[in-house]
Biopython code that builds the backbone (N, CA, C, O; Angstrom):
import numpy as np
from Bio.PDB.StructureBuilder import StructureBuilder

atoms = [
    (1, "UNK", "N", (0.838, -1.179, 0.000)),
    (1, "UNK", "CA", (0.000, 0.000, 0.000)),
    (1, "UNK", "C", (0.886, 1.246, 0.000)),
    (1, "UNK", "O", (1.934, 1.186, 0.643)),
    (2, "UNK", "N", (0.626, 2.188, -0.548)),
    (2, "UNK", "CA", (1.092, 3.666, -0.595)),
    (2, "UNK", "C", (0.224, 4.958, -0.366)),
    (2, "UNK", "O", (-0.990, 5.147, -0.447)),
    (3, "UNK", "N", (1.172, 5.696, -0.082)),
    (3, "UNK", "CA", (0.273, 7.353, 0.286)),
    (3, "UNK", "C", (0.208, 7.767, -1.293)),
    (3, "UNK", "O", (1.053, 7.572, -2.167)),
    (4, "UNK", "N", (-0.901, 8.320, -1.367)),
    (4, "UNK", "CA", (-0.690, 9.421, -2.422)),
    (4, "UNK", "C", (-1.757, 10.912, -2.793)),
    (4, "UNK", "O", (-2.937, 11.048, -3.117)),
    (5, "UNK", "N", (-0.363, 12.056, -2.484)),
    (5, "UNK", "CA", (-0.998, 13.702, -2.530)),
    (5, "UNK", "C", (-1.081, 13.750, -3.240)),
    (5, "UNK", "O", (-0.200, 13.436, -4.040)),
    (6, "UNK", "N", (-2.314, 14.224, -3.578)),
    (6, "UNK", "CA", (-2.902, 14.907, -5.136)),
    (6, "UNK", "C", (-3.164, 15.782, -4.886)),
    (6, "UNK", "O", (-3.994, 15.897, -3.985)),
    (7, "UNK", "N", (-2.358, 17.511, -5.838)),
    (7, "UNK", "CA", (-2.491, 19.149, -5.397)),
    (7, "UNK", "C", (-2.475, 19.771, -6.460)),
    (7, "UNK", "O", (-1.454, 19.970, -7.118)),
    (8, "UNK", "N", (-3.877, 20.245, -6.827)),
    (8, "UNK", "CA", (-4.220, 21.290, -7.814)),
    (8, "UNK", "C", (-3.950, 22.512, -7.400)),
    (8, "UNK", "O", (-4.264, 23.060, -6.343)),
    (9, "UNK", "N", (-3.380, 22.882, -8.251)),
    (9, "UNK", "CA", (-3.225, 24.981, -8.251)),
    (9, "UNK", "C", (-3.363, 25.721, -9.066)),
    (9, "UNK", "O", (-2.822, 25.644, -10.169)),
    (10, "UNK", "N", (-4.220, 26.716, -8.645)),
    (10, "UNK", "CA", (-4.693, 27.562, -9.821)),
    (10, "UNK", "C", (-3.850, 28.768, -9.651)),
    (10, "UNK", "O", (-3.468, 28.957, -8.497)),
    (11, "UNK", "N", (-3.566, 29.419, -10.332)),
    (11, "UNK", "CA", (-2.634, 30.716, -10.470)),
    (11, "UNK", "C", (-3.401, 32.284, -9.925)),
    (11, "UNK", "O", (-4.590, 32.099, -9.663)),
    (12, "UNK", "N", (-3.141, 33.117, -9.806)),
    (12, "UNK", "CA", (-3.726, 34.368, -9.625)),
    (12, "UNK", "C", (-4.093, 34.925, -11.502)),
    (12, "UNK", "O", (-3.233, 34.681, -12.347)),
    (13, "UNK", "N", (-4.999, 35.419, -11.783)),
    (13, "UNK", "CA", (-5.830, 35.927, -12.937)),
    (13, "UNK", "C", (-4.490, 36.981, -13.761)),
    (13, "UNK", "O", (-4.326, 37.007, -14.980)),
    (14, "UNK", "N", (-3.709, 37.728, -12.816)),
    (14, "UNK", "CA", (-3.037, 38.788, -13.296)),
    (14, "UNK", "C", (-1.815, 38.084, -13.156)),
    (14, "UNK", "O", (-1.006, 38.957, -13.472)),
    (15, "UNK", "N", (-0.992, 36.809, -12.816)),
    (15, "UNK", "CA", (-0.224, 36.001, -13.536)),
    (15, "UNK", "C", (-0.081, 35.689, -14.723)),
    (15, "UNK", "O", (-0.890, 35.386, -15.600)),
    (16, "UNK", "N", (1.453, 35.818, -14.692)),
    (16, "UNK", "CA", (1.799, 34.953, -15.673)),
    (16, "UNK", "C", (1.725, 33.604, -15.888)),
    (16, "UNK", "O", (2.830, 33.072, -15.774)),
    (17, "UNK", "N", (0.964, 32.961, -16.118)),
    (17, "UNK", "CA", (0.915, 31.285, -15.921)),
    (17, "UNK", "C", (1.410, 30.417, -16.554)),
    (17, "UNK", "O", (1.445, 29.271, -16.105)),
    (18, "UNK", "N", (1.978, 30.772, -17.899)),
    (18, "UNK", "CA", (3.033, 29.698, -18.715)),
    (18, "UNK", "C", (4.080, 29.859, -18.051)),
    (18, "UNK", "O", (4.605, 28.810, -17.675)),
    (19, "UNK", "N", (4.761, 31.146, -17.663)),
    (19, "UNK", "CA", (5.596, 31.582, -16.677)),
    (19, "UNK", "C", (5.688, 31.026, -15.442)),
    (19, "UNK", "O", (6.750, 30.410, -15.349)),
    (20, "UNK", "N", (4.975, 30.972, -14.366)),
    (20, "UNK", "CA", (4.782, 30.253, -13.153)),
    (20, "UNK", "C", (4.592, 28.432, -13.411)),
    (20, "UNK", "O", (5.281, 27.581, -12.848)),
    (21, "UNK", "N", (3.735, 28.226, -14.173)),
    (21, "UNK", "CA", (3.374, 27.041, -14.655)),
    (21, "UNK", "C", (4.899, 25.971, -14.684)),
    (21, "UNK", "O", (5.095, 24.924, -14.068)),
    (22, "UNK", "N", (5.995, 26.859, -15.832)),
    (22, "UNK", "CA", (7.218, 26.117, -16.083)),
    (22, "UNK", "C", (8.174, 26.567, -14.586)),
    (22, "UNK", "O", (9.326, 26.137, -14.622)),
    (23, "UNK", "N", (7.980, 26.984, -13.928)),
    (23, "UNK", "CA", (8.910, 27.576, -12.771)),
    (23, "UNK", "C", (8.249, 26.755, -11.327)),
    (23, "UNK", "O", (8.960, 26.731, -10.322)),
    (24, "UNK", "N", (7.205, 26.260, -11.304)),
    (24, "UNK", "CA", (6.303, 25.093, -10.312)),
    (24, "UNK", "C", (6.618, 24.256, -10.906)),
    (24, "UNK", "O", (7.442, 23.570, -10.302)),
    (25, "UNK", "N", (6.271, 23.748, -12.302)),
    (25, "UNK", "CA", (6.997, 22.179, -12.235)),
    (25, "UNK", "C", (8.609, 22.203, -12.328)),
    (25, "UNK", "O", (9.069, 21.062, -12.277)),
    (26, "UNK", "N", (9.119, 22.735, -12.394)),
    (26, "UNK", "CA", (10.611, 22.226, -12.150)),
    (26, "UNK", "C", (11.004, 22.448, -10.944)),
    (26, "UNK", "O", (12.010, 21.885, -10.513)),
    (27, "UNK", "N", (10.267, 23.322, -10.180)),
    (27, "UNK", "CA", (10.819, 23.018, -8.358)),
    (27, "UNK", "C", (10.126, 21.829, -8.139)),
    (27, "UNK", "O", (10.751, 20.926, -7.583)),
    (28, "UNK", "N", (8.872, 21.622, -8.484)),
    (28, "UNK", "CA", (8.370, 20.658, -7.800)),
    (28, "UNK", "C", (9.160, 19.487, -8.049)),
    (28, "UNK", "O", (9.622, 18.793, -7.144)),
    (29, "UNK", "N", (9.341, 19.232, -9.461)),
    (29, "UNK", "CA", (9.852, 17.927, -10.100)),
    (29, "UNK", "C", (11.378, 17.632, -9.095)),
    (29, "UNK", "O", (11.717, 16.502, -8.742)),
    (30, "UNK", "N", (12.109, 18.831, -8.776)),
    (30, "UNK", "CA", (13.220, 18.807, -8.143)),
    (30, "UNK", "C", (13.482, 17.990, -6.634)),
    (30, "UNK", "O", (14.386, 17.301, -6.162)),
    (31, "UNK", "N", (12.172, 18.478, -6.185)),
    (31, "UNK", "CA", (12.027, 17.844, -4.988)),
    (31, "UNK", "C", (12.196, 16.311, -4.961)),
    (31, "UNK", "O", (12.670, 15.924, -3.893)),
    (32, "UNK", "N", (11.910, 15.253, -5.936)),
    (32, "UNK", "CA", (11.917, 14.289, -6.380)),
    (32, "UNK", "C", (13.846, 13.785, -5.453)),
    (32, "UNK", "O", (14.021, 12.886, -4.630)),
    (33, "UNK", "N", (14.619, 14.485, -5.861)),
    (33, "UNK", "CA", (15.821, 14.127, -5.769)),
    (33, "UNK", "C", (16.454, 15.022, -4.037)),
    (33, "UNK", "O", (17.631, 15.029, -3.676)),
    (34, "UNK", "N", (15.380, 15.617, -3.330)),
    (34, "UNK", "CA", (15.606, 16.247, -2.721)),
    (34, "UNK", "C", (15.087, 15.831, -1.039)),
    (34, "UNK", "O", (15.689, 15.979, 0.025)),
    (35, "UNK", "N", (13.555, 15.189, -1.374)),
    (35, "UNK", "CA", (12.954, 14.699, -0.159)),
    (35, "UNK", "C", (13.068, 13.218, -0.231)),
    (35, "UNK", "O", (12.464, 12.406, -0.933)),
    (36, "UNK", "N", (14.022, 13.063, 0.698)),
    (36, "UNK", "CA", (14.467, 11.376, 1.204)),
    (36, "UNK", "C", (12.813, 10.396, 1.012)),
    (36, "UNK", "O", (12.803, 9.176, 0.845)),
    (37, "UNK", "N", (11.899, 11.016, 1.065)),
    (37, "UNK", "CA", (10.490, 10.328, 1.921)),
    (37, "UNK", "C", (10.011, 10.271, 0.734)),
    (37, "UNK", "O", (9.524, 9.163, 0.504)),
    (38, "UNK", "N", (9.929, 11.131, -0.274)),
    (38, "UNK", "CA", (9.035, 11.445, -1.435)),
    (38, "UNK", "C", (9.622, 9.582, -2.568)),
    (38, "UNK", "O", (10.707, 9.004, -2.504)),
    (39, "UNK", "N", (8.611, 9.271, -3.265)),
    (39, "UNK", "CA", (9.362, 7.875, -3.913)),
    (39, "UNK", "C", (8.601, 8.207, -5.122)),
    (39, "UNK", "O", (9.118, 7.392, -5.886)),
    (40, "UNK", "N", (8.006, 8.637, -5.609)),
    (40, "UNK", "CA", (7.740, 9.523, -6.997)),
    (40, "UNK", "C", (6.834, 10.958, -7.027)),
    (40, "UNK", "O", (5.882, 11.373, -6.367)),
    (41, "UNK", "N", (7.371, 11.311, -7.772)),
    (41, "UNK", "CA", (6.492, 13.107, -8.043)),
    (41, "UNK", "C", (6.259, 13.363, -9.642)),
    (41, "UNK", "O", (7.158, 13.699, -10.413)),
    (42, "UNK", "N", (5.320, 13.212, -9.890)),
    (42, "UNK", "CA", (4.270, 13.636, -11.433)),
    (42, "UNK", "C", (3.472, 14.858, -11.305)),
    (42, "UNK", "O", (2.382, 15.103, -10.789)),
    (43, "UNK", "N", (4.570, 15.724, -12.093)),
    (43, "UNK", "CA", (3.228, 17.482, -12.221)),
    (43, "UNK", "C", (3.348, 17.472, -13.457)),
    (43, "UNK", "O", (4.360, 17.379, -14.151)),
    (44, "UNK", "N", (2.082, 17.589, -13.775)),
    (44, "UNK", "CA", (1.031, 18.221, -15.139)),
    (44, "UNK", "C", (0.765, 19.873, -15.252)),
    (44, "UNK", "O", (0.626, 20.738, -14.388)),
    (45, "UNK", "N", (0.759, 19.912, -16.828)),
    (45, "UNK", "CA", (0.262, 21.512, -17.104)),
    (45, "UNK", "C", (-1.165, 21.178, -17.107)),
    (45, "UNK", "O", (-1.218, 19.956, -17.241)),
    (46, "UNK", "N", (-2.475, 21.715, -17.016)),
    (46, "UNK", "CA", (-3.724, 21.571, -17.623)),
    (46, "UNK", "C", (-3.692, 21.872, -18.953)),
    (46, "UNK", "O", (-2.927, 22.741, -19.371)),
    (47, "UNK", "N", (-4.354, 21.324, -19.600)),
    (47, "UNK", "CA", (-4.753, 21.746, -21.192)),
    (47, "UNK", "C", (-6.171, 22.521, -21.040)),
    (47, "UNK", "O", (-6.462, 23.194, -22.029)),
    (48, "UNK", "N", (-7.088, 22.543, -19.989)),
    (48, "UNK", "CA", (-8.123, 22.749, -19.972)),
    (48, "UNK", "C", (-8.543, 24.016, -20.178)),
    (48, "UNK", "O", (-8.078, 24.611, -19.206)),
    (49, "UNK", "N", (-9.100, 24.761, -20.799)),
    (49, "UNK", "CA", (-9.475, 26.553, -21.018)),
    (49, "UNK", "C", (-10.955, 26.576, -20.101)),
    (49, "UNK", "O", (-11.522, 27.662, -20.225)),
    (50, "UNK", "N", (-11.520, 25.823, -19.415)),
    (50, "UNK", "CA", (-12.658, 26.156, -18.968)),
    (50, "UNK", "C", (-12.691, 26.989, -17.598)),
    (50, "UNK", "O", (-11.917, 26.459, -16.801)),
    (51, "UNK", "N", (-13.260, 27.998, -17.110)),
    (51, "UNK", "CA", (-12.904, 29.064, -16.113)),
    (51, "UNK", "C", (-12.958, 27.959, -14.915)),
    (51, "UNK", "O", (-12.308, 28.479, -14.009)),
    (52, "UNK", "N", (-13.337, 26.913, -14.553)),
    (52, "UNK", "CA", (-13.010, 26.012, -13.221)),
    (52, "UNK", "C", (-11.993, 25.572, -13.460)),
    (52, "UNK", "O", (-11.468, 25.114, -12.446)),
    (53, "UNK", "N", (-11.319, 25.454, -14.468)),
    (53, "UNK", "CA", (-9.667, 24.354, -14.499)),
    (53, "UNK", "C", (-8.480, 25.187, -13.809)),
    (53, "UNK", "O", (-8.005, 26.314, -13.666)),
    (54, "UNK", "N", (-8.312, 23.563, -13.420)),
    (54, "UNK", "CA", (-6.823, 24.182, -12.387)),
    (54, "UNK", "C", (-5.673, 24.060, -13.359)),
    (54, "UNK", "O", (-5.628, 23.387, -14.388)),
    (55, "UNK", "N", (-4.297, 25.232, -12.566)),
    (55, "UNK", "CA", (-3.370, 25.017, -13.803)),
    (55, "UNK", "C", (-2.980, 24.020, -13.907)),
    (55, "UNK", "O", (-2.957, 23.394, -14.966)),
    (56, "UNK", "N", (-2.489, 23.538, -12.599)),
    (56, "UNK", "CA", (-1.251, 22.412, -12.521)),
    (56, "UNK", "C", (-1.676, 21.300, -11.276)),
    (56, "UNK", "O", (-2.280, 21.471, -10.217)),
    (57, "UNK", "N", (-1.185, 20.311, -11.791)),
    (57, "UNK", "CA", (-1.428, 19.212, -11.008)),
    (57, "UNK", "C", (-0.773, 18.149, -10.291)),
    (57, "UNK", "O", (-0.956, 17.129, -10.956)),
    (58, "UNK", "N", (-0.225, 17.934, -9.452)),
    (58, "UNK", "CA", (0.932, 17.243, -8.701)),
    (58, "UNK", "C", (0.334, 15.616, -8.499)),
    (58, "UNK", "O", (-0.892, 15.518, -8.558)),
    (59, "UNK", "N", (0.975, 14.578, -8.308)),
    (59, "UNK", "CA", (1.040, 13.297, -7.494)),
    (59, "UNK", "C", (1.810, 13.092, -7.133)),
    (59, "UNK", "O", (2.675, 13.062, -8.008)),
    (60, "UNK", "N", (2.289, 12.809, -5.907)),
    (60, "UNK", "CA", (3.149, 12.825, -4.783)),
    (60, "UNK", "C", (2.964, 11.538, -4.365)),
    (60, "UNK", "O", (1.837, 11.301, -3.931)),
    (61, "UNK", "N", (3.964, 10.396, -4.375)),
    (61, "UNK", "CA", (3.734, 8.943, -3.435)),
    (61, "UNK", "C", (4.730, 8.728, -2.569)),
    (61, "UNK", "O", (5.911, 8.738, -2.915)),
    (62, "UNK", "N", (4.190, 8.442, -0.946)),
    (62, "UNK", "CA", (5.069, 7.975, -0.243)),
    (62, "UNK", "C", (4.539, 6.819, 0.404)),
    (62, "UNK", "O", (3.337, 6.578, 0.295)),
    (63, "UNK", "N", (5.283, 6.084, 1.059)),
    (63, "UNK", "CA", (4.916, 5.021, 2.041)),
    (63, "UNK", "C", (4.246, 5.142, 2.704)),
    (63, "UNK", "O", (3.615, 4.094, 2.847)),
    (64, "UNK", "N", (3.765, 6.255, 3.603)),
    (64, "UNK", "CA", (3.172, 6.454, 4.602)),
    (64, "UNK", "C", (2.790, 7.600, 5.238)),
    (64, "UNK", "O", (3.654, 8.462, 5.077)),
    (65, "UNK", "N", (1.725, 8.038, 5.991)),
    (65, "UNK", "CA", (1.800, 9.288, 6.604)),
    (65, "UNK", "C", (3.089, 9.978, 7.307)),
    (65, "UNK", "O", (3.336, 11.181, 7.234)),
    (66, "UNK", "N", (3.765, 9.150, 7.907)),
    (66, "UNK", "CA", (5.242, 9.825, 8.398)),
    (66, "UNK", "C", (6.214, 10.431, 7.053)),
    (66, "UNK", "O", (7.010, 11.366, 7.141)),
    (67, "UNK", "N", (6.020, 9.915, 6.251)),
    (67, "UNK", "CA", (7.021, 10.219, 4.480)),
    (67, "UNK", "C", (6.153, 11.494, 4.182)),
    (67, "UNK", "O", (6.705, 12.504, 3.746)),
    (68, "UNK", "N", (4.816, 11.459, 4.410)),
    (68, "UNK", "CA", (4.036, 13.004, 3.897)),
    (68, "UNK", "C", (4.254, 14.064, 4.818)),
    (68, "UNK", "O", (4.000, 15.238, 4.548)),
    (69, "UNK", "N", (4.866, 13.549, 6.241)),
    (69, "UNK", "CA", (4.448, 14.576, 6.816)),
    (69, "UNK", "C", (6.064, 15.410, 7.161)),
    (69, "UNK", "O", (6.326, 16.393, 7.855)),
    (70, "UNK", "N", (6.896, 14.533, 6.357)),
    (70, "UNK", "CA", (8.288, 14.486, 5.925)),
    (70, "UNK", "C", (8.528, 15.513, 5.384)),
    (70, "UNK", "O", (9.087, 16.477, 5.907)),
    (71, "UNK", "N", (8.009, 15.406, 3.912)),
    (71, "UNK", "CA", (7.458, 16.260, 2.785)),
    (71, "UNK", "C", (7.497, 17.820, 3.272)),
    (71, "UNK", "O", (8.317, 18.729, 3.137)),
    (72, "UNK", "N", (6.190, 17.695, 3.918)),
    (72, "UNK", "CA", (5.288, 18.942, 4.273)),
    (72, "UNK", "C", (6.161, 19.825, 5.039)),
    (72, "UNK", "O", (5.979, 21.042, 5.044)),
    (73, "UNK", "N", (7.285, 19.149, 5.810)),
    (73, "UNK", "CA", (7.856, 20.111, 6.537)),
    (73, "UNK", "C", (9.567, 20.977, 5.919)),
    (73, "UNK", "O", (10.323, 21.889, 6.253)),
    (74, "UNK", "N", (9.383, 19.687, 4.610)),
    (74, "UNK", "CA", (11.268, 19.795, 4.184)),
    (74, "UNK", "C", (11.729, 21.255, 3.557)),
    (74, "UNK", "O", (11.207, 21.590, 2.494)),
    (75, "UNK", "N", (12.508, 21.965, 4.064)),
    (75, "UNK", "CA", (12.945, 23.131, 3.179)),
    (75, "UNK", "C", (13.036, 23.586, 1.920)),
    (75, "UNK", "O", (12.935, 24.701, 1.410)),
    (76, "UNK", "N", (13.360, 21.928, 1.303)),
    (76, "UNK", "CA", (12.707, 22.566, -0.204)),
    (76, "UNK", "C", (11.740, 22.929, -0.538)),
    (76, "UNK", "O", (11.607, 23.926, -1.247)),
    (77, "UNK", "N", (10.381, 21.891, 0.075)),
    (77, "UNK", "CA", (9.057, 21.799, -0.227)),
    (77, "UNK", "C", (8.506, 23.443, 0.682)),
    (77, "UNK", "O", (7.826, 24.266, 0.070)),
    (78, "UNK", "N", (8.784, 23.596, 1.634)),
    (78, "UNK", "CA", (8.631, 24.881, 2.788)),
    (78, "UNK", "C", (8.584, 26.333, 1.252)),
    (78, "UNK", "O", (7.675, 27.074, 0.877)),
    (79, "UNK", "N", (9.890, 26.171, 0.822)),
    (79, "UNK", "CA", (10.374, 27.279, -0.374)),
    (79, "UNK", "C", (9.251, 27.570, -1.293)),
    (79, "UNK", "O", (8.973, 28.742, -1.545)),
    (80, "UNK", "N", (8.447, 26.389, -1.921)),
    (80, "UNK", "CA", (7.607, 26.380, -2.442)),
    (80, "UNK", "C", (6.264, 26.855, -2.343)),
    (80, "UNK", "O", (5.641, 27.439, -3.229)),
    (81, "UNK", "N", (5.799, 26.513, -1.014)),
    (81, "UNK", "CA", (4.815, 26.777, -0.263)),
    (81, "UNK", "C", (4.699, 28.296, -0.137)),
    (81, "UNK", "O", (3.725, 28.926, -0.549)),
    (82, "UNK", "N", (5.887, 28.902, 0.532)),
    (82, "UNK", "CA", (6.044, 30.196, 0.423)),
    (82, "UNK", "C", (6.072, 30.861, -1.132)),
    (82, "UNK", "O", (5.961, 32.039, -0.790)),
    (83, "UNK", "N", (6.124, 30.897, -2.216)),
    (83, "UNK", "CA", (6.480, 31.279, -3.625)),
    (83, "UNK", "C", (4.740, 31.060, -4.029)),
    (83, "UNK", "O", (4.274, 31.601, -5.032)),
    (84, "UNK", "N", (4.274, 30.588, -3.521)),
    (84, "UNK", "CA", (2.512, 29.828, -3.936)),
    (84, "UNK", "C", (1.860, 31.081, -2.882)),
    (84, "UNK", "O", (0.715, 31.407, -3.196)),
    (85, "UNK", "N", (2.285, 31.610, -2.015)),
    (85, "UNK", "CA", (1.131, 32.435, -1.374)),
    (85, "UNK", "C", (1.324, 34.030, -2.131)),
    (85, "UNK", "O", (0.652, 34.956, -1.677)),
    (86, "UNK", "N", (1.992, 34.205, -2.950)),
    (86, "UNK", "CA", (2.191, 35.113, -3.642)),
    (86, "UNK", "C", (1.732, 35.210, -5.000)),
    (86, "UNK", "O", (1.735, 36.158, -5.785)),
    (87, "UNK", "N", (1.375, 34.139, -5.093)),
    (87, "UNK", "CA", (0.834, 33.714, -6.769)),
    (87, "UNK", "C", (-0.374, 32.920, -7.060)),
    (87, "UNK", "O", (-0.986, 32.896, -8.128)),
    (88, "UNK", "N", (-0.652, 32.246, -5.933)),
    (88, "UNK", "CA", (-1.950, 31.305, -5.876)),
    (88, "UNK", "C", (-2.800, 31.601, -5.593)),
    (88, "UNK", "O", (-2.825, 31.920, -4.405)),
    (89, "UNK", "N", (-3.879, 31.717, -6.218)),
    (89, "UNK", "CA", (-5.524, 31.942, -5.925)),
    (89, "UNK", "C", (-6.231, 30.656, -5.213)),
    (89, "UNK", "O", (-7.006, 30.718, -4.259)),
    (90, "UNK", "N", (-5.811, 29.523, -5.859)),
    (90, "UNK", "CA", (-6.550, 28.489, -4.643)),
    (90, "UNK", "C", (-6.141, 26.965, -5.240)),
    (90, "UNK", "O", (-6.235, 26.577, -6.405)),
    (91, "UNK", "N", (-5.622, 26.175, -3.970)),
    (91, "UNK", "CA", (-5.370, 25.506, -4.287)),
    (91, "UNK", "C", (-6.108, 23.847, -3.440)),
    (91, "UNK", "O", (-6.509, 23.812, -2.276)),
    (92, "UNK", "N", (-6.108, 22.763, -4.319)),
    (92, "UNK", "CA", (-7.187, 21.505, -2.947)),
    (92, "UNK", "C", (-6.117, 20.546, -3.170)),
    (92, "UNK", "O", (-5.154, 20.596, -3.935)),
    (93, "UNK", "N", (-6.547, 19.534, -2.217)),
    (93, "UNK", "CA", (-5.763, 18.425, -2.226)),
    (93, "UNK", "C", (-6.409, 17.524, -1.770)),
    (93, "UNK", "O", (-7.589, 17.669, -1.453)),
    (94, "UNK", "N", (-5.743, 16.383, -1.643)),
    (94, "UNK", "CA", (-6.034, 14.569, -0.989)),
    (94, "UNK", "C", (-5.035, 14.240, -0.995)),
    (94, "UNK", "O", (-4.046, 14.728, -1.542)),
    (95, "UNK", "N", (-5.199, 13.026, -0.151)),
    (95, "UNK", "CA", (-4.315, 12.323, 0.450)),
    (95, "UNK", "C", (-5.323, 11.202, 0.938)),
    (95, "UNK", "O", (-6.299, 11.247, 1.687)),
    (96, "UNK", "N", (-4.633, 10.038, 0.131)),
    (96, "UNK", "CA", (-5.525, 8.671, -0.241)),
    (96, "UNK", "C", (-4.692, 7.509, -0.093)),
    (96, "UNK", "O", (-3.562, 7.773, -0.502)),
    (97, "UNK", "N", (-4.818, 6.036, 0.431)),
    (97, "UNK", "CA", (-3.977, 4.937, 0.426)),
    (97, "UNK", "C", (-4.590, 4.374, -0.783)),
    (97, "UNK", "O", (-5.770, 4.236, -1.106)),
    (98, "UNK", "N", (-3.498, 4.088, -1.363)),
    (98, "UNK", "CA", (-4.099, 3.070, -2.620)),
    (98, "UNK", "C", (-3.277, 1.591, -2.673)),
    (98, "UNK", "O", (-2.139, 1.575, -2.202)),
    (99, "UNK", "N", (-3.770, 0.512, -3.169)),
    (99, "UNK", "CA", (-2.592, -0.248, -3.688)),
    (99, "UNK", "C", (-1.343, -0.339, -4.452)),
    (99, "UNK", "O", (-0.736, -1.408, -4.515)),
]
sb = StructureBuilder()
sb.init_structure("model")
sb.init_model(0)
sb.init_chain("A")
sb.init_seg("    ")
for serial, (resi, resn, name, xyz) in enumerate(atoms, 1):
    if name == "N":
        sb.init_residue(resn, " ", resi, " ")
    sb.init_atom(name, np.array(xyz, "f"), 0.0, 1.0, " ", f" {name:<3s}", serial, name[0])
structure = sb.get_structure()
């Protein structure tokens, strides 16, 4: 069994979002090689033009709630978090065990 975060983010309206878009997935993707706990990371652009679509889309898998909560606190991931309250209009998530 595995953890897995799933985190949509939508950008602020007066963003740049191809801009932010390519500058979130390559921190995010980075983290990959960065958080001991993290054991794969998949971010997506949306293709979607409809005014509910989110830009970008993360999957995050770890072993366990202790590996997420790993994550949540690590300085890289922290960097990020901070760079998103300046640019993010709204963002949801889950966190689900799957097989």
């Amino acid at each position: 069994m595995m953890l897995k975060h799933i985190v949509m983010i939508k950008f602020n309206a007066r963003e740049d979002v191809e801009k932010l878009s390519r500058e979130f997935m390559q921190n995010l993707q980075a983290l990959e090689t960065s958080v001991p706990s993290l054991k794969s990371m998949e971010v997506g652009k949306n293709i979607s033009t409809k005014p509910s679509a989110y830009h970008l889309v993360l999957t995050a898998v770890f072993d366990n709630e202790e590996g997420l909560n790993a994550y949540r606190v690590h300085p890289d991931h922290v960097k990020i978090l901070d760079r998103m309250k300046t640019t993010v209009e709204k963002v949801a998530a889950v966190d689900y065990f799957a097989e």
